[in-house]
C-alpha positions as a Python dict, from the first residue, in 0.01 Angstrom:
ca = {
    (1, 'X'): (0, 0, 0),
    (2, 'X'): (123, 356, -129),
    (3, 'X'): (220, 545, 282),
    (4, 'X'): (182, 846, 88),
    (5, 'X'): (-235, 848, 225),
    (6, 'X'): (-279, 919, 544),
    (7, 'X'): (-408, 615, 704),
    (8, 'X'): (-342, 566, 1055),
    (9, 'X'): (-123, 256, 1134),
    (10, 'X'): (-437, 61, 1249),
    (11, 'X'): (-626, 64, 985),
    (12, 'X'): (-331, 14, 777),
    (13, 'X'): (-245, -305, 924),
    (14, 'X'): (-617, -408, 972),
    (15, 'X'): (-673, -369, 544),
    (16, 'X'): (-321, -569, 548),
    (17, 'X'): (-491, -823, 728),
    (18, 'X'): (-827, -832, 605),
    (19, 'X'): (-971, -1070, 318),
    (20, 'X'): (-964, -774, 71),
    (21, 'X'): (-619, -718, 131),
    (22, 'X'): (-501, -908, -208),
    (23, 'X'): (-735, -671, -400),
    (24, 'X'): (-619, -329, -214),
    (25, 'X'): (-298, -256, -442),
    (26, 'X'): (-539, -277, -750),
    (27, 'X'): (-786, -38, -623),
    (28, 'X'): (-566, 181, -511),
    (29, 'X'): (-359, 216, -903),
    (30, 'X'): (-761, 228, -1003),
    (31, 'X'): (-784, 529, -784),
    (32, 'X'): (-488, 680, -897),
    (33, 'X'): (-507, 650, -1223),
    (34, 'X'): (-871, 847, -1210),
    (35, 'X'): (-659, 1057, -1020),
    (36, 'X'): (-836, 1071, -682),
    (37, 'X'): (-736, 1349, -384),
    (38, 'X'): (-496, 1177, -144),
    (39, 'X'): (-772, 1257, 108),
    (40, 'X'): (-1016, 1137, -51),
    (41, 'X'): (-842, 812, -121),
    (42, 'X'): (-791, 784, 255),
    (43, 'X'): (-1164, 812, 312),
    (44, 'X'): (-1222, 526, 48),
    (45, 'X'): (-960, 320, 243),
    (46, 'X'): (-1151, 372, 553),
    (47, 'X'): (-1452, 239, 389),
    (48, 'X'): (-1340, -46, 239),
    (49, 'X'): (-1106, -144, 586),
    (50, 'X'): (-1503, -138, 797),
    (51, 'X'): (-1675, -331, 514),
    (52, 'X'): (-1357, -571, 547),
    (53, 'X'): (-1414, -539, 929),
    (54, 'X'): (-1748, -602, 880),
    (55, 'X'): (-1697, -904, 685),
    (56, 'X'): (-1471, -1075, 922),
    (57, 'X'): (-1714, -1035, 1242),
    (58, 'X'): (-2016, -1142, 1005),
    (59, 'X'): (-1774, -1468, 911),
    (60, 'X'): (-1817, -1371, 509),
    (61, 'X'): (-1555, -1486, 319),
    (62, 'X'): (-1427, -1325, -27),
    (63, 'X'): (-1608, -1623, -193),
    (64, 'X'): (-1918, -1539, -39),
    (65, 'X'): (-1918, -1134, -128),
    (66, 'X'): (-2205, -1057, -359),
    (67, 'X'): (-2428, -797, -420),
    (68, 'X'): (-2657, -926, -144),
    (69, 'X'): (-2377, -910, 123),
    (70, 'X'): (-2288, -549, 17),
    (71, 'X'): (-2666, -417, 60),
    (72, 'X'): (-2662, -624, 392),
    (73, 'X'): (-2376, -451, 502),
    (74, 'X'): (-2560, -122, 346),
    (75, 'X'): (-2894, -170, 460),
    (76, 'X'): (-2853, -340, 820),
    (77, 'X'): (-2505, -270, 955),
    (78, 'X'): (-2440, 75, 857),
    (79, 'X'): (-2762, 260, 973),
    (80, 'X'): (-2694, 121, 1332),
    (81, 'X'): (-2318, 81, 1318),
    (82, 'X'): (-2162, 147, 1680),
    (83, 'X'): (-1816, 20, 1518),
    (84, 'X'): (-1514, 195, 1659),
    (85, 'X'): (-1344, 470, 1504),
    (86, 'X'): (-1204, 532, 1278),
    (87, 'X'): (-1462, 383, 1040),
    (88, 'X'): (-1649, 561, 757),
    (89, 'X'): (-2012, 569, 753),
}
């Protein structure tokens, strides 16, 4: 991952660690190359890193990510989310 966004080491290491993390290098040159604000690429980062939170405490694995899980995720978890900072909402 590029350290020239401003992620905090945490959610750094929690993308690293996360089933989307063979998939984050891609997005990220996808980002770049539409030439996306740093800060805004941050923000997207935090996004993806509390879906990919969300999908390890809801036990869905990368096989299993559809368009169904991502309006779940949409839908249920996000309009009553109590997750920790820093997440995205």
């Amino acid at each position: 991952m590029d350290s020239n966004y401003c992620l905090l080491r945490n959610v750094e290491d929690e993308l690293r660690n996360s089933a989307l993390a063979p998939h984050v290098d891609a997005y990220l040159a996808y980002l770049d190359r539409g030439r996306y604000a740093h800060n805004t690429v941050s923000q997207y980062l935090r996004c993806i890193t509390h879906f990919a939170r969300w999908m390890q405490q809801t036990m869905l694995g990368l096989d299993q990510l559809d368009e169904a899980a991502v309006a779940r995720f949409l839908s249920k978890h996000l309009p009553h989310c109590h997750c920790l900072m820093p997440v995205a909402r």
